[in-house]
NUPALUM-189823 format. One record per residue: residue number from 1; x, y, z of N, C-alpha, C, O in turn. Coordinates in steps of 0.1 Angstrom, whole numbers, plus 5000, padded with zeros to 4 digits. Atoms other than C-alpha are relative to their C-alpha. Layout:
// NUPALUM-189823
{NUM,{X,Y,Z},{X,Y,Z},{X,Y,Z},{X,Y,Z}}
...
END
This chain:
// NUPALUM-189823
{1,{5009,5000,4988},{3180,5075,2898},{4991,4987,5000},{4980,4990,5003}}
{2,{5002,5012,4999},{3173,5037,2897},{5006,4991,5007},{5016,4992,5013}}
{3,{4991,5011,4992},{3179,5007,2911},{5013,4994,4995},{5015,4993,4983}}
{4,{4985,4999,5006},{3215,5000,2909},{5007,4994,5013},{5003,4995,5024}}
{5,{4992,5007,4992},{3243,4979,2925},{5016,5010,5004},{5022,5016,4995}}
{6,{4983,4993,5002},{3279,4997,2939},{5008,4987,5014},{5000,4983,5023}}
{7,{4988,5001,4989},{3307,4980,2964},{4994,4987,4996},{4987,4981,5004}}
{8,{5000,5018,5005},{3304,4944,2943},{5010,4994,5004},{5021,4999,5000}}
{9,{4990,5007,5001},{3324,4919,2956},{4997,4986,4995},{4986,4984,4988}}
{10,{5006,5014,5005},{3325,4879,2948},{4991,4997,5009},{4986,4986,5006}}
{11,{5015,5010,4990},{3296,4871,2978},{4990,5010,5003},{4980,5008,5010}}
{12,{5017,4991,4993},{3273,4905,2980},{5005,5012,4994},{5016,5017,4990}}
{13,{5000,4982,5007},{3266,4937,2968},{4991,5009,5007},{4983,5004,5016}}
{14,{5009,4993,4989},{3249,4967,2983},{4993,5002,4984},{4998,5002,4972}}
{15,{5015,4994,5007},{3212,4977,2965},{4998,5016,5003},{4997,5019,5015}}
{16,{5009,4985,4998},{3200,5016,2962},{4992,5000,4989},{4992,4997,4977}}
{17,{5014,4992,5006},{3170,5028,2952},{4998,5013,5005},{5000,5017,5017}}
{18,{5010,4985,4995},{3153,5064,2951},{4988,4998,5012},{4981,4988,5013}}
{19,{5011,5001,4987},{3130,5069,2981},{4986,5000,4992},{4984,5010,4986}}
{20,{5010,5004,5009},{3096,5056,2964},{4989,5003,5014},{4980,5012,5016}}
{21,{5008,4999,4982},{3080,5053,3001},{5005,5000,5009},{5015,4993,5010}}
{22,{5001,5000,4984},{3079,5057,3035},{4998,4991,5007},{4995,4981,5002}}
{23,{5003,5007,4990},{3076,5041,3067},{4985,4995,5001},{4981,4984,5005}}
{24,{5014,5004,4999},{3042,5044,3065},{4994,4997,4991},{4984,4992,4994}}
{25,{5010,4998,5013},{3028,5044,3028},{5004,4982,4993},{4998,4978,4983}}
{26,{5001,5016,5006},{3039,5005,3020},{5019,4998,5006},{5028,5002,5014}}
{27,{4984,5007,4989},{3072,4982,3023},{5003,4998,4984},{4996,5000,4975}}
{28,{4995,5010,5010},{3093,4965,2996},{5001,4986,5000},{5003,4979,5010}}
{29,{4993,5014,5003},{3098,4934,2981},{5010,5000,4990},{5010,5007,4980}}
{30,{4988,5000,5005},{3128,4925,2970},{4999,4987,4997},{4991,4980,5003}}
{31,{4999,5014,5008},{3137,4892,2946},{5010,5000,4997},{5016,5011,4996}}
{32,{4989,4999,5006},{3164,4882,2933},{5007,4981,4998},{5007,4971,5005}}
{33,{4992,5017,5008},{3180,4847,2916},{5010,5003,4989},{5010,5011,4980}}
{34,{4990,4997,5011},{3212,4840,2899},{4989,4996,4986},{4981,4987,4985}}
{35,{5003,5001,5015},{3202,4848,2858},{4996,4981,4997},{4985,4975,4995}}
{36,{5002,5013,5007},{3208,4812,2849},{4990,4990,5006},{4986,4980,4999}}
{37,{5008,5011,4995},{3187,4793,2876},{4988,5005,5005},{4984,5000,5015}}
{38,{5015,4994,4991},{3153,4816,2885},{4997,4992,5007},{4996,4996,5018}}
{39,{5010,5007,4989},{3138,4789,2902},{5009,5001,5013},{5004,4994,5022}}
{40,{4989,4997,4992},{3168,4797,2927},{4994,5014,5008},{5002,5020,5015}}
{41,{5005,4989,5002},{3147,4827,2934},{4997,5007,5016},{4987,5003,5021}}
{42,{5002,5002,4988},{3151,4842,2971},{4989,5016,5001},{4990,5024,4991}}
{43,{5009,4988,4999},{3125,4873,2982},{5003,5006,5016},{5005,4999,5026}}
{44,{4998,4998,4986},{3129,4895,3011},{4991,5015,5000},{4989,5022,4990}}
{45,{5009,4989,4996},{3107,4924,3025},{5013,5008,5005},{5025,5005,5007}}
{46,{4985,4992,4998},{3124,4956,3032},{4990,5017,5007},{4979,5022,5003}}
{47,{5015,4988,4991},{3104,4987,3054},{4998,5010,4988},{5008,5010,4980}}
{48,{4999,4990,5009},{3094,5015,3031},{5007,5012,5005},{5004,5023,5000}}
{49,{4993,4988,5003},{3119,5038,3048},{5011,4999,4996},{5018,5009,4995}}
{50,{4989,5005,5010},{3148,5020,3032},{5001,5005,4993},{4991,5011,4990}}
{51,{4992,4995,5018},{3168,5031,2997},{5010,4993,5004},{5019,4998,4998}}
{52,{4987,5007,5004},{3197,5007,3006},{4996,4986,5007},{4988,4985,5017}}
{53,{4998,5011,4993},{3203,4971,3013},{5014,4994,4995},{5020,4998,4985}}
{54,{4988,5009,5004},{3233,4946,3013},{4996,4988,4998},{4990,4983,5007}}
{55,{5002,5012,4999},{3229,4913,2998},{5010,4993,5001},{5019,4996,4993}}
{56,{4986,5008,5000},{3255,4888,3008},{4996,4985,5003},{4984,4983,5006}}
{57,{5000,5015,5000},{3260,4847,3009},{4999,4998,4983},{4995,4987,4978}}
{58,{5002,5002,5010},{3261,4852,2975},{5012,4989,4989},{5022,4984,4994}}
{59,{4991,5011,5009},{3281,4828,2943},{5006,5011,4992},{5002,5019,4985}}
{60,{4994,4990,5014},{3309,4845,2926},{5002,4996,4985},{5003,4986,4979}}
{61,{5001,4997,5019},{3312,4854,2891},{4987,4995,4995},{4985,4986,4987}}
{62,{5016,5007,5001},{3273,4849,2892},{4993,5012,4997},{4996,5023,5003}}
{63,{5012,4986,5006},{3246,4873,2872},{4992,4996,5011},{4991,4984,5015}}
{64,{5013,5001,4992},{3219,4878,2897},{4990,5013,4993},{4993,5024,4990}}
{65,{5011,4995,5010},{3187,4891,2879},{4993,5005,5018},{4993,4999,5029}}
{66,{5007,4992,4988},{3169,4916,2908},{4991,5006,4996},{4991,5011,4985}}
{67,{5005,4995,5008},{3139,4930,2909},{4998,5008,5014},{5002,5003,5024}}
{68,{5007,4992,4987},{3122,4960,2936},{4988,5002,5001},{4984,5013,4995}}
{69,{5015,5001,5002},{3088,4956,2939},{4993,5012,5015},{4992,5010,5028}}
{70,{5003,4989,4989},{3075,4990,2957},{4985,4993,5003},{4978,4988,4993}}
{71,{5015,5003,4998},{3041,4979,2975},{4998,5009,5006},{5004,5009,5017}}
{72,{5007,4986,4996},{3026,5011,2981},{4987,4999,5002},{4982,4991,4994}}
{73,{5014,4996,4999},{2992,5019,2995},{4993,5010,4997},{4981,5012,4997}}
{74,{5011,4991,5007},{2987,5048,2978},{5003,5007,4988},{4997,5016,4983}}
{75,{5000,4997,5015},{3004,5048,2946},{5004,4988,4997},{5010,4980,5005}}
{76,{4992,5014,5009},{3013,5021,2919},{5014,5006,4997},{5017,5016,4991}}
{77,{4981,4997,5007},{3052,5019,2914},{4998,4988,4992},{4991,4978,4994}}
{78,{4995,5016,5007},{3064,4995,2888},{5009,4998,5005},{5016,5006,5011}}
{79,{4987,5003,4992},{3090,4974,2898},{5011,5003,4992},{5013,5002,4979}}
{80,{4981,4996,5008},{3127,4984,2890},{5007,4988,5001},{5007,4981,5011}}
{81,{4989,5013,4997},{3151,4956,2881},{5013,5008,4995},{5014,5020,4993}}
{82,{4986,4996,4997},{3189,4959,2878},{5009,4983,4999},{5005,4974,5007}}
{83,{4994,5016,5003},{3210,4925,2868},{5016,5006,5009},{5022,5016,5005}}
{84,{4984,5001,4997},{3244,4924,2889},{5011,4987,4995},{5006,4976,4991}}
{85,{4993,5012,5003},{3272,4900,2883},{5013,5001,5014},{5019,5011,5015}}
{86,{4992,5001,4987},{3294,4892,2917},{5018,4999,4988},{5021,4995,4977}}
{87,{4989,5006,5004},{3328,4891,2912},{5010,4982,5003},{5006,4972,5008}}
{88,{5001,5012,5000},{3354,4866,2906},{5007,4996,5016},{5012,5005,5022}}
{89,{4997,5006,4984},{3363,4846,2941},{5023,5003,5003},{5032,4995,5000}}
{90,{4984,5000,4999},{3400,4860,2949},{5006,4989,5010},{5005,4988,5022}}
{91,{4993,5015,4993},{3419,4827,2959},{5017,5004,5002},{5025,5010,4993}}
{92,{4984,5002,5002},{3455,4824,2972},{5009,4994,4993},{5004,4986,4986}}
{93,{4992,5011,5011},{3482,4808,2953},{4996,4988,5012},{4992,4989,5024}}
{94,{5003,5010,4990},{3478,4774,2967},{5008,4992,4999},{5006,4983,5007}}
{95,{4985,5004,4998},{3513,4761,2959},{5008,5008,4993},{5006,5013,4982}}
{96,{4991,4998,5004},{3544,4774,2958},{5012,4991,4999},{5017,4982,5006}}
{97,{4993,5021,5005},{3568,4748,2940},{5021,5006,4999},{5026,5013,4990}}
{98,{4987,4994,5004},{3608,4756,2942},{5009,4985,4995},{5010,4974,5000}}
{99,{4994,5009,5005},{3629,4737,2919},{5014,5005,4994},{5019,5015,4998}}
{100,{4983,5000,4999},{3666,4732,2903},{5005,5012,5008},{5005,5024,5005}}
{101,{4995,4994,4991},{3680,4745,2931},{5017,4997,4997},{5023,4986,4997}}
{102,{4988,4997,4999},{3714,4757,2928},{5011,5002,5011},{5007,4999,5022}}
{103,{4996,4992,4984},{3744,4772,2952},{4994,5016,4997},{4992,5023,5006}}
{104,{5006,4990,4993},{3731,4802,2940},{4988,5010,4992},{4986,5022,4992}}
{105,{5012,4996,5001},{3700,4804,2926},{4990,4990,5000},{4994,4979,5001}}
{106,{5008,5011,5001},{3670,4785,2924},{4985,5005,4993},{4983,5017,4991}}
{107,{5008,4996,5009},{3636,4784,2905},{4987,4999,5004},{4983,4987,5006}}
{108,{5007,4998,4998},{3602,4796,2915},{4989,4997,4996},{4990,5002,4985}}
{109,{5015,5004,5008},{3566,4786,2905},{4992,4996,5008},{4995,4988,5017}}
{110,{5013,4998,4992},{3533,4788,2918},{4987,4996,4990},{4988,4993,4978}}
{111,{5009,5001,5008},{3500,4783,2907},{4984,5000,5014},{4985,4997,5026}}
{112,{4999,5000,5015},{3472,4787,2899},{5006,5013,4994},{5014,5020,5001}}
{113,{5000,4990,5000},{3473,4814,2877},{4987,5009,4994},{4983,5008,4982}}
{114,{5012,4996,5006},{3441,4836,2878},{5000,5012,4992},{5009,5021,4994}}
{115,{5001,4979,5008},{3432,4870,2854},{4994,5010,5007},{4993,5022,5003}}
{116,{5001,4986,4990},{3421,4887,2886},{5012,5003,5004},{5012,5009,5015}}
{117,{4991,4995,4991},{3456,4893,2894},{5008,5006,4993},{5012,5001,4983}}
{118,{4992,4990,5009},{3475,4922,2884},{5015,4998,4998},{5021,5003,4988}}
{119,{4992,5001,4998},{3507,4910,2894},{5006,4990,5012},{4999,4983,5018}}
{120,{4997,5013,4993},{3530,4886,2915},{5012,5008,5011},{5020,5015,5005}}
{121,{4988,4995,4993},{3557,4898,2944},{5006,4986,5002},{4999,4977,5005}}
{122,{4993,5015,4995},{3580,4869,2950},{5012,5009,5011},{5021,5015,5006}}
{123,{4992,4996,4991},{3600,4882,2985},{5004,4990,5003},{4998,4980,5005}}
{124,{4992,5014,4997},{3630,4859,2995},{5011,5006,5007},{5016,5015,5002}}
{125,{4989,4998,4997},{3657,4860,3020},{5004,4991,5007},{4995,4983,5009}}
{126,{4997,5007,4989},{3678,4840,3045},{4991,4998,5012},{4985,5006,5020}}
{127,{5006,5006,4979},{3665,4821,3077},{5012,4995,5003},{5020,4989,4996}}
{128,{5005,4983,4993},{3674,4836,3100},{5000,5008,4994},{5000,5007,4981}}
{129,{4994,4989,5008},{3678,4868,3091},{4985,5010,4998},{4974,5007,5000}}
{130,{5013,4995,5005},{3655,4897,3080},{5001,5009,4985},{4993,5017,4981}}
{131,{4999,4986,5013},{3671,4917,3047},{4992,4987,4991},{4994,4975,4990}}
{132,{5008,5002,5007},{3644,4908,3025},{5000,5005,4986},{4998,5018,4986}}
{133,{5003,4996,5012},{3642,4911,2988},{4989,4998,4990},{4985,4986,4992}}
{134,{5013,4999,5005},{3614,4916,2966},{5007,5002,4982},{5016,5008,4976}}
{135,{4999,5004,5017},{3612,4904,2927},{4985,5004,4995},{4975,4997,4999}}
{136,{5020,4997,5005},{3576,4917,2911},{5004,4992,4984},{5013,4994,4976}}
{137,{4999,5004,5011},{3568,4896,2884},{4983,4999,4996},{4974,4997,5004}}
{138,{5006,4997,5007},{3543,4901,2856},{4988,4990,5003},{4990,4978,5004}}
{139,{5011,5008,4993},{3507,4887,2866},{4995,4992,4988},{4983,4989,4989}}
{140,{5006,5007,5005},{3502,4868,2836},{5012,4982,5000},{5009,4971,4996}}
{141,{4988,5008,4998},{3536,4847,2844},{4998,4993,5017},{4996,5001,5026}}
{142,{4996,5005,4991},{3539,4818,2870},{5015,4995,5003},{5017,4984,5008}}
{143,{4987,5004,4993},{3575,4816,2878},{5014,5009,4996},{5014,5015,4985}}
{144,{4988,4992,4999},{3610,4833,2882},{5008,4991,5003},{5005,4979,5005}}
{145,{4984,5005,4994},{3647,4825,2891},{5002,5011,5008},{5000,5023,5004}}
{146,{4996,4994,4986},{3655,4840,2921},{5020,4996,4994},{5027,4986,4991}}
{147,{4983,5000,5004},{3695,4849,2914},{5011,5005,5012},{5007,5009,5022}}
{148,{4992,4991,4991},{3724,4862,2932},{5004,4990,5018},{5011,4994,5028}}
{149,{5002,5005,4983},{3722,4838,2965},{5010,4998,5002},{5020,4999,4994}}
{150,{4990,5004,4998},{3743,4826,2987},{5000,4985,5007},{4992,4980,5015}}
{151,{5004,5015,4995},{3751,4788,2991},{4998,4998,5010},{5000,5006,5019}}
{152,{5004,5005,4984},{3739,4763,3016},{4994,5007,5010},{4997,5005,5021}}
{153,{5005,4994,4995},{3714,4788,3027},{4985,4994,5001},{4980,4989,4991}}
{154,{5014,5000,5004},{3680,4783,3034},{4988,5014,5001},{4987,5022,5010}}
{155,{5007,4987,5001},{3654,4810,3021},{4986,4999,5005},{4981,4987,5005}}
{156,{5009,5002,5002},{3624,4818,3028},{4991,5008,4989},{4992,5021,4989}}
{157,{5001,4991,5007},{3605,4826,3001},{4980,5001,5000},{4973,4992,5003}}
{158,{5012,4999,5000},{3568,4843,2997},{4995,5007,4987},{5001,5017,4981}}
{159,{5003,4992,5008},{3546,4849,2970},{4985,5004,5003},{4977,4997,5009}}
{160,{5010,4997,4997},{3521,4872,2969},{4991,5005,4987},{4996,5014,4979}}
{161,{5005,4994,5009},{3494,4877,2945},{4990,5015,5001},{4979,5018,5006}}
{162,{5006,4985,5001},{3484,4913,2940},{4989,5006,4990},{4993,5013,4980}}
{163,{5010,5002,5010},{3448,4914,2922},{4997,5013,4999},{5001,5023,5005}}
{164,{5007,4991,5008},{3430,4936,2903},{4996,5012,5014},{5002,5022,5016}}
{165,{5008,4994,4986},{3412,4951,2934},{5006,5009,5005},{5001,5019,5008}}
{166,{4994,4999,4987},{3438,4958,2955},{5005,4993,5007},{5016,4995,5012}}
{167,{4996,5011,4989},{3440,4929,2974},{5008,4995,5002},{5011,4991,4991}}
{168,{4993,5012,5004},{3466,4908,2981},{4999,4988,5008},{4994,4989,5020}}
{169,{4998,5011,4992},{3471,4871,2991},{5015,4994,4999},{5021,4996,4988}}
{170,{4987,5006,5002},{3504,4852,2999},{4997,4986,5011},{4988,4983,5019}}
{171,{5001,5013,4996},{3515,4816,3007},{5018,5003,4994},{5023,5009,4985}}
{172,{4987,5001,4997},{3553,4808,3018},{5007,4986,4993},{5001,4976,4989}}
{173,{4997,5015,4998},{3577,4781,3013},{5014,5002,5000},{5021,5012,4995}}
{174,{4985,4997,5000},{3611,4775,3019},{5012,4993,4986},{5010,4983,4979}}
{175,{4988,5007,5009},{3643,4767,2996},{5012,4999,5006},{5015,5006,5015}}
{176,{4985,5002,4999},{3677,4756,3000},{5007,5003,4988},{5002,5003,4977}}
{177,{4994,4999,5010},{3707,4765,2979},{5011,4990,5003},{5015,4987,5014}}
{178,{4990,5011,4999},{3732,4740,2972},{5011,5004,5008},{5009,5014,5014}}
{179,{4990,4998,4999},{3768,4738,2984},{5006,5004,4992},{5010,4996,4983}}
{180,{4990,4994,5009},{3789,4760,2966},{5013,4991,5002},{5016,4984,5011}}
{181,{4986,5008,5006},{3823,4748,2946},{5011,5004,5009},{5022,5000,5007}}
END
């Protein structure tokens, strides 16, 4: 029954507090700076019939040191603090790289590779076309062989990174397979 952070992401977090005051009996102040730079230190007023706020514009994978400063008119609260840490910033792959290309396979690789991601989908099929196949590969690994193809095709292929969270992001790119013998 403290101040406390829930629905953290990498740029904001929501604030609750227990109902300390009212509309009428005082307001809050609220403070807050990432851990490592206090003098970074932003303050915001907040009505006293609040118990939630959202802070957002925030730096991910950043401690933010918080504090809630009840200003009451007719009791002393001490202030409650509560340290959050944002998460880390989920980025897309930002290349996907296809190399020794075959007639009928060819070789996949991406990057970067972050430890928010649980996992990798690499989906690839003919252009035109729409049968689509799907390869999951292990999120600590950036690259595969795509097998089985058929020459002188061009694929398109997508990977998607599938993070810790939930989330996913993807980034496309196409391949060719050689001329078969």
């Amino acid at each position: 029954n403290r101040l406390h952070a829930t629905d953290v992401t990498s740029s904001s977090f929501r604030l609750m507090w227990p109902k300390l005051l009212s509309q009428e009996t005082g307001y809050y102040s609220l403070e807050y700076a990432p851990a490592a730079e206090p003098a970074k230190k932003r303050t915001q007023q907040v009505s006293g019939a609040h118990t939630s706020l959202v802070l957002s514009h925030l730096a991910p994978e950043t401690t933010y040191e918080v504090a809630l400063i009840p200003e009451s008119n007719v009791h002393y609260f001490p202030p409650q603090t509560t340290r959050v840490t944002t998460l880390a910033e989920e980025i897309s792959p930002v290349q996907v790289l296809i190399s020794e290309s075959g007639p009928r396979s060819f070789h996949v690789s991406w990057a970067p590779v972050l430890a928010s991601v649980a996992s990798y989908q690499v989906l690839y099929g003919p252009l035109p076309g729409n049968s689509v196949k799907v390869l999951e590969v292990d999120g600590r690994h950036n690259s595969t062989v795509v097998e089985h193809l058929a020459p002188n095709t061009t694929y398109l292929v997508t990977v998607t990174a599938v993070y810790k969270s939930g989330k996913e992001k993807s980034l496309s790119a196409k391949a060719c397979t050689q001329e078969g013998e």
